[in-house]
N, C-alpha and C positions, 0 to 999 in steps of 0.2 A: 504494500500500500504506500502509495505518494501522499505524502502532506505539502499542499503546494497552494502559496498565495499569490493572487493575480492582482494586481495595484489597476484600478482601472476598470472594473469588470461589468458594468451597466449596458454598456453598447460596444458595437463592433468585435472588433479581435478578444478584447477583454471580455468579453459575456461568448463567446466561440469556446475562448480557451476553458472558463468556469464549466462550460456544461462536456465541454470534452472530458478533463481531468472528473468531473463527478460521473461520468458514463463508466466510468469502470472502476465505480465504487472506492475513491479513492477521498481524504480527507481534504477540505476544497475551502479555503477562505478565501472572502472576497472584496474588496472596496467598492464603497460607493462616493460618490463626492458629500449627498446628501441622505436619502433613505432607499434602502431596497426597494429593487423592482419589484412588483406586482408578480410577475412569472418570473420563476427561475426553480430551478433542480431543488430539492426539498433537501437534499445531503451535504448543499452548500452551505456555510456559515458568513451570513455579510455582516461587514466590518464598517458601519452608517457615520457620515462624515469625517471623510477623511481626503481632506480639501488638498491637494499638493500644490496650493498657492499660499498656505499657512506656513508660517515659521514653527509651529509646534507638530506639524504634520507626524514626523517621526515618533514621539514621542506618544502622538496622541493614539498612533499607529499600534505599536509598543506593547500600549497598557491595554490597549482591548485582546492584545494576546496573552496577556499574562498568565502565565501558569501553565502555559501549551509548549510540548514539547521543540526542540529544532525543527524548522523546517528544509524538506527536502529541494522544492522547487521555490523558486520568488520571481514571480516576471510581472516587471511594470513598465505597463503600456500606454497609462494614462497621457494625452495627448491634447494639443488644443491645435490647428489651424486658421487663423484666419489671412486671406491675401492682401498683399500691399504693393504700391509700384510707386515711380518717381517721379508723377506728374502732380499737379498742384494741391491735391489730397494728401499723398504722402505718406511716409509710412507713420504708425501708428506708436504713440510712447506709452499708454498703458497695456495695451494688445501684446507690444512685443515683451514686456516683462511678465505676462502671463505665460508666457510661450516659451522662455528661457527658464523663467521659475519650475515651470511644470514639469520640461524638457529637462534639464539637465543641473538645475538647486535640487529641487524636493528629493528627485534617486538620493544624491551623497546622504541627506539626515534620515531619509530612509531606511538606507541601507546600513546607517552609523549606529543608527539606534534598534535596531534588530541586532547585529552582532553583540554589541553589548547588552542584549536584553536575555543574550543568549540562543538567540532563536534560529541561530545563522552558526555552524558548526563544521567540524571536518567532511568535506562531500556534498554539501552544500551548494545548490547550483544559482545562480543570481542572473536573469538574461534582462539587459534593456533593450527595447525595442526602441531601432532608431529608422535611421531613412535614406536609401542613399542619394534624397537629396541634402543629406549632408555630405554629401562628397565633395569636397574642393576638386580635386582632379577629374573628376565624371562631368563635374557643370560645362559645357559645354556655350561656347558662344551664341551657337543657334538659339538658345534656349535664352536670351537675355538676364535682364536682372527681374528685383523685386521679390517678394516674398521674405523680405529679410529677417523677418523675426522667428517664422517656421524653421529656415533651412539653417540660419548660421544656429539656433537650439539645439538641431539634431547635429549639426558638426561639436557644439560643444559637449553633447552627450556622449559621441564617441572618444574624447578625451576624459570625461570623466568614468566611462569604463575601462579607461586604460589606467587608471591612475587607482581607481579602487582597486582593480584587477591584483596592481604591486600591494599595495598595502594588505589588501586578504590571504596572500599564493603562500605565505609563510602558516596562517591557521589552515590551510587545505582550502578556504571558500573556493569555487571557481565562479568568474566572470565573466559573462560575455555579452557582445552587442548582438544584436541583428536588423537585420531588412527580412520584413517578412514578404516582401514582395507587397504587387502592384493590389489594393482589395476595393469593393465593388460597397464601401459603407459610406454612412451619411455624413463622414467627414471629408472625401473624396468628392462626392456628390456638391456638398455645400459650398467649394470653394470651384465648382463648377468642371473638375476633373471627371464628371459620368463621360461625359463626350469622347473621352479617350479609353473608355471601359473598353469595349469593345478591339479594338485596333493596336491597344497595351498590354490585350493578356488580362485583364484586372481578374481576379479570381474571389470568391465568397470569402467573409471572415470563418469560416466554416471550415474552408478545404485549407486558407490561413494556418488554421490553428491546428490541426492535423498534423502538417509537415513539421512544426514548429515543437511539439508533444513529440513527434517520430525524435526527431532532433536530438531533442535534448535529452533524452534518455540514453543516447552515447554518449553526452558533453563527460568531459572530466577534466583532469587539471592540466591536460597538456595541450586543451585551447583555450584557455584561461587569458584575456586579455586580446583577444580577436575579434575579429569582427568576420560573422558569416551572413549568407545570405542561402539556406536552410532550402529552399524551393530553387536553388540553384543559379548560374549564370544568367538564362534567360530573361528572373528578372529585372536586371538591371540594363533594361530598354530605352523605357523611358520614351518609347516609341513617336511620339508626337512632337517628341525636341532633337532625337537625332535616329538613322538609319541604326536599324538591328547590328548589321556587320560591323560599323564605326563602334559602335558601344559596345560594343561585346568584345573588338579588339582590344581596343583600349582598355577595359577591364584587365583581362589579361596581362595587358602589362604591368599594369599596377598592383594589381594583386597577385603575380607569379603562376596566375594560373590554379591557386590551391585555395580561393575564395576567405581568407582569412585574415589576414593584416591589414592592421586599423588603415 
């Protein structure tokens, strides 16, 4: 049996992965921002306001655990999008600090105060889910600017999985980022990305969270500190900003070919 918390778990990827990990009878906590959903697996345990835009996020996190053994899995996915560009609008200064706090503050006292709460142990697996439009080398010119508070988030989330990554690899935790690939939810949708569902590949939070579950049940500590992309090269397309074969080359180079390094 998996004891596995999903940061995040109301919609999308994060409510996919809650009802996967509960399909096979497994111990299953969950976050909400504010109160459980109406529908969800009766075997889940939700964890009600747990805002990752709060300074006590972690702690408040913590204490609704308290008394519960280590956890085996911990993936948080909790995310915000909203778009911005460079014309007289501009981009947005409280929006983007929602989006960096969310992204890549709240993970570190998350993940600081589980260890310390004890709940984070040897074998230990920790995935953030980022994006490879946090990729600086992926971004591609075709694809312009804008969006700046989404993407440079998830570029700063990839550095602070590297950096927990070091600091945990001495208790045994293991670390790691991912791209879950391109998905078909109403974060996607909202910032007007359905249009490229189709012609991108975009795939269910469903079949998502599947690859993502297969995943990490091999993770161990000797890709601790990596960055995968779990549903493979394909996704990093990105189809509607540059040609399959350019992006898929270029992947390659950058990552050696063995889909892992930050």
């Amino acid at each position: 049996m998996v004891r596995a918390l999903i940061v995040g778990a109301t919609r999308g990827l994060g409510a996919s992965l809650a009802k996967r990990y509960a399909s096979d009878a497994n111990q299953v906590f969950a976050t909400a921002r504010s109160s459980a959903p109406k529908e969800s697996p009766k075997s889940v345990t939700w964890l009600s306001n747990i805002d990752l835009t709060k300074p006590n996020v972690g702690d408040h996190l913590a204490s609704q655990l308290k008394g519960e053994k280590s956890l085996d899995v911990v993936v948080i996915t909790a995310g915000r999008f909203i778009t911005e560009d460079f014309n007289d609008k501009g981009p947005d200064w409280g929006e983007e600090l929602t989006m960096y706090t969310t992204s890549s503050i709240a993970p570190v006292f998350i993940v600081h105060r589980l260890f310390h709460a004890g709940l984070l142990a040897k074998g230990s697996k920790v995935v953030l889910v980022s994006s490879e439009s946090g990729s600086i080398t992926l971004r591609h010119e075709s694809e312009g600017g804008g969006n700046y508070g989404h993407h440079a988030s998830k570029a700063a989330l990839n550095m602070t999985g590297k950096l927990l990554s070091l600091d945990l690899k001495e208790a045994g935790v293991i670390v790691s980022v991912v791209h879950p690939g391109f998905m078909r939810t109403e974060m996607t949708k909202g910032v007007g990305f359905d249009k490229f569902w189709d012609d991108g590949g975009a795939v269910t939070p469903d079949e998502a969270a599947e690859s993502l579950v297969q995943w990490t049940e091999d993770l161990d500590i000797s890709k601790t500190g990596e960055y995968w992309a779990p549903r493979g090269p394909g996704e990093f397309t990105h189809t509607f900003a540059m040609p399959y074969e350019r992006y898929l080359t270029k992947f390659f180079q950058v990552m050696s070919v063995r889909l892992r390094r930050f």
